[in-house]
Every structure is written in structure tokens, then in C-alpha cells.
PABATOR-840141 format. One record per residue: residue in one letter; chain; x, y, z of N, C-alpha, C in turn. Coordinates in Angstrom, 1 decimal, padded with zeros to 4 digits. Atoms other than C-alpha are relative to their C-alpha. Example, Ala and Ser with C-alpha at 12.3 -4.5 7.8 and 13.67 -1.06 7.14 Angstrom:
2
ZAMI residuo cadena    nc1    nc2    nc3   cac1   cac2   cac3    cc1    cc2    cc3
ZAMI       A      A  000.9 -001.2  000.0  012.3 -004.5  007.8  000.9  001.2  000.0
ZAMI       S      A -000.9 -001.1  000.0  013.7 -001.1  007.1 -000.8  001.1  000.8
END
This chain:
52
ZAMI residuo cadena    nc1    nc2    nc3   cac1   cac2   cac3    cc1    cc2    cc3
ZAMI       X      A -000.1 -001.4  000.4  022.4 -002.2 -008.8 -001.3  000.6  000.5
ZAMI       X      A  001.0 -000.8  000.0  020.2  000.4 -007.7 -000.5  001.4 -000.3
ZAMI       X      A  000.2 -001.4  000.8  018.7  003.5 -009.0  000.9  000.7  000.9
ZAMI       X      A -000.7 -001.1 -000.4  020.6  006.7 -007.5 -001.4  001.0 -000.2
ZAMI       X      A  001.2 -001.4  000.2  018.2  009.3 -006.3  000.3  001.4 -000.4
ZAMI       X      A -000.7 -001.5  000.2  018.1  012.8 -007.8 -001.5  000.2 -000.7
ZAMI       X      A  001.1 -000.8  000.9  015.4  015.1 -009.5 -000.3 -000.6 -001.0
ZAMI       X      A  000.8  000.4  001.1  013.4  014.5 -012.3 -000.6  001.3 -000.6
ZAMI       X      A  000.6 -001.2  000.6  013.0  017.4 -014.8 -001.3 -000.1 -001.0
ZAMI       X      A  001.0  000.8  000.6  009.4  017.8 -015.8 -000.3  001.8 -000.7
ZAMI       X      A -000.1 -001.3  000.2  009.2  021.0 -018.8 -001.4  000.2 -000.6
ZAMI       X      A  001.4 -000.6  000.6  005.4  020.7 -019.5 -000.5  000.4  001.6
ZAMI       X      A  000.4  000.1 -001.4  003.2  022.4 -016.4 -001.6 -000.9 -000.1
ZAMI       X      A  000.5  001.4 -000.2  001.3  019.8 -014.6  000.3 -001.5 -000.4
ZAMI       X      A -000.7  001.9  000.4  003.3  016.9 -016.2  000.4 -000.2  001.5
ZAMI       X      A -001.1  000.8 -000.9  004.5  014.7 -013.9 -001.4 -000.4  001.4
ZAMI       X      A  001.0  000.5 -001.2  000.9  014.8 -011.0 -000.5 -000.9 -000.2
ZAMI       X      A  000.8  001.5 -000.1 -000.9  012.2 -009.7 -001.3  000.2 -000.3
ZAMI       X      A  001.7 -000.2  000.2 -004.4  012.0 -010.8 -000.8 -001.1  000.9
ZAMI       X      A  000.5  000.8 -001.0 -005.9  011.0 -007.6 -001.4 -000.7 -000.8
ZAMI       X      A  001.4  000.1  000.2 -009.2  009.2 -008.0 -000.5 -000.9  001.4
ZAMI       X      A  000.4  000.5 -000.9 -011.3  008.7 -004.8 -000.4 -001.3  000.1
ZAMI       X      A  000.6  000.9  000.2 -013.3  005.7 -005.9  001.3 -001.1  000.0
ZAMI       X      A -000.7  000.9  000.3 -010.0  003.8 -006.6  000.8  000.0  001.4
ZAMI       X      A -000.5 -000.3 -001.3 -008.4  005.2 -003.3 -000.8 -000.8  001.1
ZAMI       X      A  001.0  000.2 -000.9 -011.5  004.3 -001.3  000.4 -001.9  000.1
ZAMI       X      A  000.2  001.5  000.6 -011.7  000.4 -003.4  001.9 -000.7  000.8
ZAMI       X      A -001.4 -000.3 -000.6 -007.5  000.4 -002.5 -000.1 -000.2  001.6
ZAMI       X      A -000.3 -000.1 -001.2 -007.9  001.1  001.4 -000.7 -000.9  000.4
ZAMI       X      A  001.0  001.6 -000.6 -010.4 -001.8  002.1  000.9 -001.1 -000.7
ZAMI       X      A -000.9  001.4  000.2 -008.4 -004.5  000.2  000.8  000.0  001.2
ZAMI       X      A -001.3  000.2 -000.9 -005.4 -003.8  002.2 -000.4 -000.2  001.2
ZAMI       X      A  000.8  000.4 -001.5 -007.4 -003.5  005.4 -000.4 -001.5  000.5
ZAMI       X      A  000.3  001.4 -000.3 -008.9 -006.4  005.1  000.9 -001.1 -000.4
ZAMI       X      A -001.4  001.1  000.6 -005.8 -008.4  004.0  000.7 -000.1  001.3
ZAMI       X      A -000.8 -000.1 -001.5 -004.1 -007.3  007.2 -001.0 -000.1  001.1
ZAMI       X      A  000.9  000.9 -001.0 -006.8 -008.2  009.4 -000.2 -001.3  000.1
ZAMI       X      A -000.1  001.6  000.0 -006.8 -011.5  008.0  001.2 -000.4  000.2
ZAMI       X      A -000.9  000.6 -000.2 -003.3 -011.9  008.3  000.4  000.1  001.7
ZAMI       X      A  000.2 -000.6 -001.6 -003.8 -010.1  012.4 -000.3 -001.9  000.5
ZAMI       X      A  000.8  000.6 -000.7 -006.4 -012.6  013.2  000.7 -001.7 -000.4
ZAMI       X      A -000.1  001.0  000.3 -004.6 -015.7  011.2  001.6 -000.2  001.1
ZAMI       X      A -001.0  000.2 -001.5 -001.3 -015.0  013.5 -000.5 -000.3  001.4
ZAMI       X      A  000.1  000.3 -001.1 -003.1 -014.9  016.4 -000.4 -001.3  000.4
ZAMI       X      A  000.8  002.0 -000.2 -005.2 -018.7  015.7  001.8 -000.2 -000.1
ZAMI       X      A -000.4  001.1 -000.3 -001.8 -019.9  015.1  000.6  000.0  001.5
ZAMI       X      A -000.8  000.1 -001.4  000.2 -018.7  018.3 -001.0 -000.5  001.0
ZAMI       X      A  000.9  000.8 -000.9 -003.1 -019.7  020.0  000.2 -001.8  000.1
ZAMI       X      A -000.6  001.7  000.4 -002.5 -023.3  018.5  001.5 -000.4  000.9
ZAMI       X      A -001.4 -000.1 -000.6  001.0 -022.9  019.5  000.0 -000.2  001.9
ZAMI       X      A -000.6 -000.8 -001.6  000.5 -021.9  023.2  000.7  000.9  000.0
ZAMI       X      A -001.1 -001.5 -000.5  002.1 -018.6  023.2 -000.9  000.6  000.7
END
């Protein structure tokens, strides 16, 4: 089963925003970064291993 998309009534104002926070955005965009670099650099040792 899966949800069904449709609106979302929201009757206070400002309910419902995202409350960005830089510090957590910033801390966020380096994990991932470096998770996918290491997963870049770990494909490429193996197909090097490999011979591709």
C-alpha cells in the first residue's frame, strides 16, 4: 500500500514550515559528501582490481 498524494490542510499561519537551521544543513552536506566520495573512490579500487 501506498499513501495517495493530495494536500494537507494547515489552519494555524506558519504551521506546517521548515525550520531551516544552517549549522545542521552545513554538518548534513559534508556527511553525505564524504560518504559518496568514499563510495566514488571505493568503486573505482575495485574495478581497478577487477581490470575494467
Amino acid at each position: 500500500a501506498y499513501p495517495a498524494p493530495s494536500s494537507i490542510g494547515l489552519y494555524k499561519p506558519g504551521q506546517g514550515y521548515v525550520k531551516f537551521d544552517q549549522k545542521k544543513a552545513d554538518e548534513y552536506f559534508a556527511k553525505v559528501t564524504q560518504k559518496i566520495a568514499r563510495l566514488i573512490l571505493d568503486t573505482r579500487r575495485r574495478w581497478d582490481e577487477a581490470g575494467l
